[in-house]
C-alpha positions as CSV (number, residue, x, y, z in Angstrom):
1,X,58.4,21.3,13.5
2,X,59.6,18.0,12.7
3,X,62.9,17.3,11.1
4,X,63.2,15.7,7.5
5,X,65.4,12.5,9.6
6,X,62.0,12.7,11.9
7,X,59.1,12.8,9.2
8,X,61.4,10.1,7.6
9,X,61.6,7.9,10.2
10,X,57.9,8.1,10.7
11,X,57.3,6.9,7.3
12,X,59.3,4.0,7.8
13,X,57.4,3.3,11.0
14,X,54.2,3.1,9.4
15,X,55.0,1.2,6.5
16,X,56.7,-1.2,9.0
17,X,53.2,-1.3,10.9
18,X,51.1,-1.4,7.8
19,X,49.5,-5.2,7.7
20,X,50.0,-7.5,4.0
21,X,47.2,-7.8,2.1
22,X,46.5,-11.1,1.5
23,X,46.3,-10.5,-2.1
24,X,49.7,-9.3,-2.5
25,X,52.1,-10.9,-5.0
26,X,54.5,-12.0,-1.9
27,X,51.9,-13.6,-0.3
28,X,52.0,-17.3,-1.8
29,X,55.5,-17.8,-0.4
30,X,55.2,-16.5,2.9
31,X,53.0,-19.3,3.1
32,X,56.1,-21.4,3.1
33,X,58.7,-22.1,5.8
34,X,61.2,-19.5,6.4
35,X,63.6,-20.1,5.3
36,X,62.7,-22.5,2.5
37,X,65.0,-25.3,3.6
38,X,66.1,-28.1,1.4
39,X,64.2,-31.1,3.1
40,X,61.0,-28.9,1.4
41,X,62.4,-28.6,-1.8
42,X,63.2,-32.6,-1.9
43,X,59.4,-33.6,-0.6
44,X,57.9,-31.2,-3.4
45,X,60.3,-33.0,-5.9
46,X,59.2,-36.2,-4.2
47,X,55.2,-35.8,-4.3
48,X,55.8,-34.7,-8.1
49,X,57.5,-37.7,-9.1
50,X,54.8,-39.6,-7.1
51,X,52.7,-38.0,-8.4
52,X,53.7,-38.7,-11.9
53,X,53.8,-42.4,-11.2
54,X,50.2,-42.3,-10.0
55,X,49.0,-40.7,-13.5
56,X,50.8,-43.4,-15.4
57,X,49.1,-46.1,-13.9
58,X,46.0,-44.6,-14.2
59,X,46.9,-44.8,-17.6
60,X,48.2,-48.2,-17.9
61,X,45.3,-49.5,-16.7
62,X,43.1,-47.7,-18.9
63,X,45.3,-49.6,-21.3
64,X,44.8,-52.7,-20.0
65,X,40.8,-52.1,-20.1
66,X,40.8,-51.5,-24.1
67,X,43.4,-55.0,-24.5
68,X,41.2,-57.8,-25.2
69,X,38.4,-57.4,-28.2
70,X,36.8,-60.6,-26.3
71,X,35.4,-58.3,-23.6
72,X,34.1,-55.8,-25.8
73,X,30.8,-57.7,-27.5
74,X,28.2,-55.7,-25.9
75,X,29.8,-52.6,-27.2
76,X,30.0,-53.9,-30.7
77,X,26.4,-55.5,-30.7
78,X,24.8,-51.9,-29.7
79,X,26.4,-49.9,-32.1
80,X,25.0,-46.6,-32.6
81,X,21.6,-47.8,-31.1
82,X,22.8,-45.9,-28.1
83,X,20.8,-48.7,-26.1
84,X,22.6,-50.6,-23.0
85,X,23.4,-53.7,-23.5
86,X,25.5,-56.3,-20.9
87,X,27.7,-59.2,-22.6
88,X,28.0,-62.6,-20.1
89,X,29.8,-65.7,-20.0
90,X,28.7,-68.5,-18.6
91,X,31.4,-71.7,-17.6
92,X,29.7,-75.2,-17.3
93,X,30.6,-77.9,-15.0
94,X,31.8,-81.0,-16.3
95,X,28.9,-83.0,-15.4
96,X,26.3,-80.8,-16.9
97,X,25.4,-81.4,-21.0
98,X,24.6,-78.3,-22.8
99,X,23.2,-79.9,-25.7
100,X,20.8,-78.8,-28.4
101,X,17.9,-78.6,-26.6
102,X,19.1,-77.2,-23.6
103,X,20.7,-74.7,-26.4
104,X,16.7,-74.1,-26.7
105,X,15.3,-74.4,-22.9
106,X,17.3,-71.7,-22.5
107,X,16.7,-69.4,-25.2
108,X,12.7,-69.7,-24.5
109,X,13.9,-68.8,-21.1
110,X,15.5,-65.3,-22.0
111,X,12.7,-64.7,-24.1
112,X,10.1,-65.2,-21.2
113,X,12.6,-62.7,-19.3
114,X,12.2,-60.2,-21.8
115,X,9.0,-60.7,-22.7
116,X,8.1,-60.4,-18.6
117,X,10.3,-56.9,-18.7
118,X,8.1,-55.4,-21.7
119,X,10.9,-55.4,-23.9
120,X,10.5,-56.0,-27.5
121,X,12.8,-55.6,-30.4
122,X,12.1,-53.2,-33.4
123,X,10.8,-55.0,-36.4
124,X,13.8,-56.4,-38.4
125,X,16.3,-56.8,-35.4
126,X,16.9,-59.0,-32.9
127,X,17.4,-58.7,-28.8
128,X,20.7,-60.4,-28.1
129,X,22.7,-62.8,-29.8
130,X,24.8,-65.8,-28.1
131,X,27.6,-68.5,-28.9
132,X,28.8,-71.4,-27.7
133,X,32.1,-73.8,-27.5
134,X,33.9,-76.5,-26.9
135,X,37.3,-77.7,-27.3
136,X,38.9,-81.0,-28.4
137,X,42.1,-82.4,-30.0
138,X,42.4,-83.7,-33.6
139,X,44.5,-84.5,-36.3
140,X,44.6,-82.3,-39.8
141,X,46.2,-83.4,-43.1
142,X,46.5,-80.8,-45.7
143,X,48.2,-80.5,-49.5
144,X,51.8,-80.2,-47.9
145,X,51.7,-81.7,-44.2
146,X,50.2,-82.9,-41.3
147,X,49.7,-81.6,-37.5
148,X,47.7,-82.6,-34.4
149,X,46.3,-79.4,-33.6
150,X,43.4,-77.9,-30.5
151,X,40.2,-77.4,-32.3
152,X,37.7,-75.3,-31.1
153,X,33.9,-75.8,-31.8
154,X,32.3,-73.4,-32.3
155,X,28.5,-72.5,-32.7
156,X,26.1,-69.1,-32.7
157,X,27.7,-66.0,-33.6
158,X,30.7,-66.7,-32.3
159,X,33.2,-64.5,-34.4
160,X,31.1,-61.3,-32.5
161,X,32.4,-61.9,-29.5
162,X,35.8,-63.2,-30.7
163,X,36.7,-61.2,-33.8
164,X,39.4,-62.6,-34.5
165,X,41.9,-60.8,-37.6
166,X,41.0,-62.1,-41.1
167,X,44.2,-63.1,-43.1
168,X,42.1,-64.5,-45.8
169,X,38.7,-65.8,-46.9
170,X,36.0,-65.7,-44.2
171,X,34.9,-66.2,-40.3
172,X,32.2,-69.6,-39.9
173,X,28.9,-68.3,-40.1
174,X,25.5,-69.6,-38.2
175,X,23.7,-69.5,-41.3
176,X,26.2,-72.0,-43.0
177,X,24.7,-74.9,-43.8
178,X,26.5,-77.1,-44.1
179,X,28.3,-78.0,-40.8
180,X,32.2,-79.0,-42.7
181,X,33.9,-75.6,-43.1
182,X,37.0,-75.0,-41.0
183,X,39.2,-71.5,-39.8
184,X,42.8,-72.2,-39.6
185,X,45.3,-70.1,-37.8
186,X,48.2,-68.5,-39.7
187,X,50.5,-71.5,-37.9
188,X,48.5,-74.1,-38.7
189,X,48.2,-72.9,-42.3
190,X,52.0,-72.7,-43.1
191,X,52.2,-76.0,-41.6
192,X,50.1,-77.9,-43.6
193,X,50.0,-75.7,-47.1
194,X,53.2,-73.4,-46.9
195,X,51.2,-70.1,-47.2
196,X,48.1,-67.9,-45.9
197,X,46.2,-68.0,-48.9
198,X,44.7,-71.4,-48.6
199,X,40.4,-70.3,-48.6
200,X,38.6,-72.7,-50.2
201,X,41.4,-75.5,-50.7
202,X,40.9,-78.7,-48.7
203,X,41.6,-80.4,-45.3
204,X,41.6,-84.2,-44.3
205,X,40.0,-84.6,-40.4
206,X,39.7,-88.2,-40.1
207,X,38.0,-89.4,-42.8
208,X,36.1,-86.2,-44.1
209,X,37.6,-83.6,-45.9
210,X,36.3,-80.1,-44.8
211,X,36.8,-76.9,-46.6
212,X,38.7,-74.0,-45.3
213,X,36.5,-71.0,-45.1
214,X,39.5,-68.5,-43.4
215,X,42.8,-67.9,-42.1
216,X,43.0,-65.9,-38.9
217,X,45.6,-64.3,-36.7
218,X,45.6,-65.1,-33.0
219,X,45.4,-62.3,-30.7
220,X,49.2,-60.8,-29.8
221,X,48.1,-58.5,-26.9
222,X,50.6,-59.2,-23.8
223,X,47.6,-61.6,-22.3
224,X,46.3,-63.7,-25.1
225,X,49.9,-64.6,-25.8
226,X,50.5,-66.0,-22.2
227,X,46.8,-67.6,-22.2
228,X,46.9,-69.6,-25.3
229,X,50.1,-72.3,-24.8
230,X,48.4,-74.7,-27.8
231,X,50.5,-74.0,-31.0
232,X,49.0,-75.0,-33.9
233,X,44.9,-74.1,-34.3
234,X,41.9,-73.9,-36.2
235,X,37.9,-73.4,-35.7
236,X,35.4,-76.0,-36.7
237,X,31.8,-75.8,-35.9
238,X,30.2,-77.4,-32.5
239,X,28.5,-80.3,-34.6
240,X,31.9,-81.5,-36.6
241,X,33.9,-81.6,-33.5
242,X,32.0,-83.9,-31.9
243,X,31.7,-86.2,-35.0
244,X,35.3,-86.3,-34.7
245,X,36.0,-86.4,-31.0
246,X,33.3,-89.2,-31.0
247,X,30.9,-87.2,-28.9
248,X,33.2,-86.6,-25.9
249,X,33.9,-82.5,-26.9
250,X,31.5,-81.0,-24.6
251,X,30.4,-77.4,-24.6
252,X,32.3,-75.7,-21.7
253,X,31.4,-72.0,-22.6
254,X,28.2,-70.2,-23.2
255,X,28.4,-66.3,-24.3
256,X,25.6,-63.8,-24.9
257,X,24.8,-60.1,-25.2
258,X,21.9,-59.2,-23.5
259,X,19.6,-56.5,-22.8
260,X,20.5,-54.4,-19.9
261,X,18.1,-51.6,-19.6
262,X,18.8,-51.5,-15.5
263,X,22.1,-52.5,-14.1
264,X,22.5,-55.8,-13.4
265,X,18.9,-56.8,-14.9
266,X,21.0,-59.1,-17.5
267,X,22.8,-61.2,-15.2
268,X,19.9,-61.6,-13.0
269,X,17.9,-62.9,-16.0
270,X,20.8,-65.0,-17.5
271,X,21.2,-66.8,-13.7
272,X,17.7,-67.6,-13.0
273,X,17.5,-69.3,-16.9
274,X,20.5,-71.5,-16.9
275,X,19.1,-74.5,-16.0
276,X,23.0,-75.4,-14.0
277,X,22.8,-73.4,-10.8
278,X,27.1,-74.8,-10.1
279,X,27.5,-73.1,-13.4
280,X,30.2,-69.8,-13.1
281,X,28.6,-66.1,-14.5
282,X,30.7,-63.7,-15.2
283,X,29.4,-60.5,-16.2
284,X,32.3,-59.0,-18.7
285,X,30.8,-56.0,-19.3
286,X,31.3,-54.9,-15.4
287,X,34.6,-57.0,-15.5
288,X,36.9,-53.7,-15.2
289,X,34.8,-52.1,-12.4
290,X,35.9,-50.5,-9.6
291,X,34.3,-52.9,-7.3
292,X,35.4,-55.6,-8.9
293,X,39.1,-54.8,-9.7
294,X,38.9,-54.4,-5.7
295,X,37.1,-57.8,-5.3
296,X,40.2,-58.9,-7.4
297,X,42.7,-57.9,-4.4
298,X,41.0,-59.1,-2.3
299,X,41.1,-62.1,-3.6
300,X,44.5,-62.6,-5.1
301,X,46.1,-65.4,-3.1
302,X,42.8,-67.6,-4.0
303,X,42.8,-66.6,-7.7
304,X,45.0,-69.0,-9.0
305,X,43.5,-72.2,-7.1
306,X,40.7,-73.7,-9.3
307,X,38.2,-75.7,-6.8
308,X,35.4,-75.3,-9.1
309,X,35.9,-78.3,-11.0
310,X,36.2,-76.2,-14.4
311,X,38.8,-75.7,-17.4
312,X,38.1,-72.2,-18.4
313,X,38.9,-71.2,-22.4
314,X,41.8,-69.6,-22.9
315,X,40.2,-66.2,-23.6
316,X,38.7,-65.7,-19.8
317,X,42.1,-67.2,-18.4
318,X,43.6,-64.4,-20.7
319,X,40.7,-61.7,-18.7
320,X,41.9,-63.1,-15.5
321,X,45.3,-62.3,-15.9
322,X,44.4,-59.0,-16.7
323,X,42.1,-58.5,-13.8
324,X,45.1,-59.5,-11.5
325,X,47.6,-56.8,-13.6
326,X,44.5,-53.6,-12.7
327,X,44.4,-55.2,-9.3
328,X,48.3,-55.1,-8.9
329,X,47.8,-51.5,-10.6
330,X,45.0,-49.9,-8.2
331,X,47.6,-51.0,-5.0
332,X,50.1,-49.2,-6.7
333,X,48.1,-46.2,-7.3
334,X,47.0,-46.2,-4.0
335,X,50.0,-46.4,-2.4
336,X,51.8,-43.8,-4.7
337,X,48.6,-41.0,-4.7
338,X,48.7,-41.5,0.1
339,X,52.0,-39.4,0.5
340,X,50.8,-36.2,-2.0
341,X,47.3,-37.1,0.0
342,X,48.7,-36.5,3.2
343,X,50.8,-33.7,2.5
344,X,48.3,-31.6,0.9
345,X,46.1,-32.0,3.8
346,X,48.9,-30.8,6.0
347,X,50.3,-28.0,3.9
348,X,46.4,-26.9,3.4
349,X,45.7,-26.9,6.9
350,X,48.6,-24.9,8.0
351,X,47.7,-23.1,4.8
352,X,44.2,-22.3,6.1
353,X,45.6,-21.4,9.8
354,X,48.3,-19.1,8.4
355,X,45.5,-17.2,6.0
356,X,42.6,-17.3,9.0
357,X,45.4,-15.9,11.3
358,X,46.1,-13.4,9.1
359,X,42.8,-12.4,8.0
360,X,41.8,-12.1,11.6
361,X,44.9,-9.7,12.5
362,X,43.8,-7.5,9.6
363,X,40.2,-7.0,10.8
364,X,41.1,-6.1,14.2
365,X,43.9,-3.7,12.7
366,X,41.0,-2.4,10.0
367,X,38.9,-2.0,13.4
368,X,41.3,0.0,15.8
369,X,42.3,2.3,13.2
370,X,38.6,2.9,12.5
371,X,38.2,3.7,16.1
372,X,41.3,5.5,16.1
373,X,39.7,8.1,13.3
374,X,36.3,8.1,15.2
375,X,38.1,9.1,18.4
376,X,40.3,11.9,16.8
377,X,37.0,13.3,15.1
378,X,35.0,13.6,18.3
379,X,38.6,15.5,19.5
380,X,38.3,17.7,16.9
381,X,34.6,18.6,16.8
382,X,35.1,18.9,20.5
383,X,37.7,21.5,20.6
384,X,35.4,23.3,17.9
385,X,32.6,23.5,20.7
């Protein structure tokens, strides 16, 4: 008979010998070093604040994406149509003319595009719209001053793909027919009348007077503001600014939202109808990409150098600068999200060897004690016999 210090001991034994279940609620943490020194503690603390810093980029440049309304034309000109759409800027050489009726080359050119693709529009709407500009300097005299100000001609639908904030009165319009109706910036405004609310009065520019259709804000977004370095501004149309320039304004930019019912189907179209093959396309509506935003670094140091001959607008130096910022942002990222990276795959491999190690010592415990039971039965039936 065995004592009660025996029987006890015997317990103790087999719960010593007894394998952890894998599911048991102390089995998370002996997954951890034992003892859990310090040097753990500060590399969990570390990945976490890595960690963090890798979600806040992620959401600064999903910041930077939504910044500039200029980039955001293709969006606006589906609407709810739910149709895909691709908005493109084209940058023209110096020595090319875009003039009126390369305006229409052009146009019968993306119609025999889309026309070729069997797309049609529904009755009463249009396929894409476009825009043009150019940019000149000239000199403004209003009821209470005077300024030499940056004009910007303007043609199309431009105001889509600029939509600039309305302080008063009204964007210029294509359908305007007559060809002397100006947009002043809230600068220019105080400068020449002493207040915002100027739609309708008068300007002097040379030796025609031109009516103010608007006051507009320029755009205060962290780019914008280091992109346009003029001062004083104001919109004319295309036709006006080259009265007063005496035809040396040039159009330097060409916009337009196109169909894009495959991707890159637009740009394709738009490159083989501009009659310029040295002209720049930029697709904006792929911008922001991964691919690109990675063609970006790799292209950093060059970025700045202009060898192209051209003067971009100050709205796609503006998209430039905030290329470089996602660029600088994705290195960042990538740098901050390699240290959690490469801990998690070593603390999930040992992980995976600690559990498999375990999970195999269980098996062959489940298995001996199963031939342990068959053994002692075959005992006993035997001494039966």
């Amino acid at each position: 008979m065995e004592t009660g210090v025996e029987e006890q001991g015997n317990r103790n034994s087999s719960q010593e010998n007894e394998p952890v279940s894998l599911l048991s609620s102390t089995a998370p943490y002996s997954l951890l070093p034992n003892p859990l020194r310090a040097k753990h503690v500060y590399l969990i603390v570390i990945n976490a604040v890595l960690l963090l810093a890798f979600i806040a980029c992620l959401v600064a440049s999903g910041s930077i994406r939504g910044t500039l309304r200029s980039q955001q034309a293709a969006r606006a000109w589906t609407g709810q149509s739910g149709e895909r759409f691709a908005q493109l800027s084209v940058f023209v050489p110096d020595r090319f003319i875009l003039d009126e009726e390369a305006l229409y080359n052009l146009r019968s050119s993306v119609d025999k595009a889309l026309v070729a693709a069997s797309i049609e529009a529904d009755e009463g709407r249009t396929l894409y719209t476009d825009a043009w500009s150019a940019e000149g300097d000239v000199f403004v005299i209003g009821g209470r001053g005077s300024a030499p100000v940056r004009a910007f001609g303007v043609g199309g639908d431009f105001f889509l793909f600029h939509p600039l904030n309305l302080r008063d009165g009204s964007y210029l319009s294509p359908d305007d027919l007559m060809k002397d109706r100006v947009l002043l910036d809230e600068e220019l405004a105080w400068r020449l009348f002493g207040s915002v609310r100027v739609a309708g009065l008068e300007v002097m520019i040379g030796d025609r007077l031109h009516i103010i259709a608007g006051v507009v804000s320029r755009e205060d977004d962290f780019a914008s503001s280091k992109a346009y370095t003029y001062g004083a501004g104001m919109f004319m149309s295309y036709e006006s600014l080259r009265e007063q320039t005496n035809g040396s304004a040039r159009i330097d930019c060409y916009e337009i939202v196109l169909p894009d019912p495959i991707t890159g189907f637009a740009l394709s179209a738009l490159t083989d109808a501009f009659p310029d093959k040295d002209a720049r396309i930029v697709e904006n509506s792929a911008r922001y990409s991964l691919s690109n935003v990675f063609g970006a670094v790799g292209s950093f140091g060059e970025r700045g150098m202009r060898t192209d001959g051209m003067i971009y607008p100050y709205w796609e130096n503006a998209a430039r600068y905030t290329e470089d910022w996602l660029a600088l942002l994705l290195v960042l990222a990538l740098a901050l999200i390699a240290c959690p990276i490469v801990c998690g795959v070593i603390y999930g491999a040992k992980a995976i060897r600690v559990l498999s190690t375990r999970g195999r010592s269980i098996i062959a415990k489940k298995l001996e004690e199963r031939d342990e039971r068959k053994a002692e039965e075959y005992l006993r039936i035997g001494n039966r016999e």
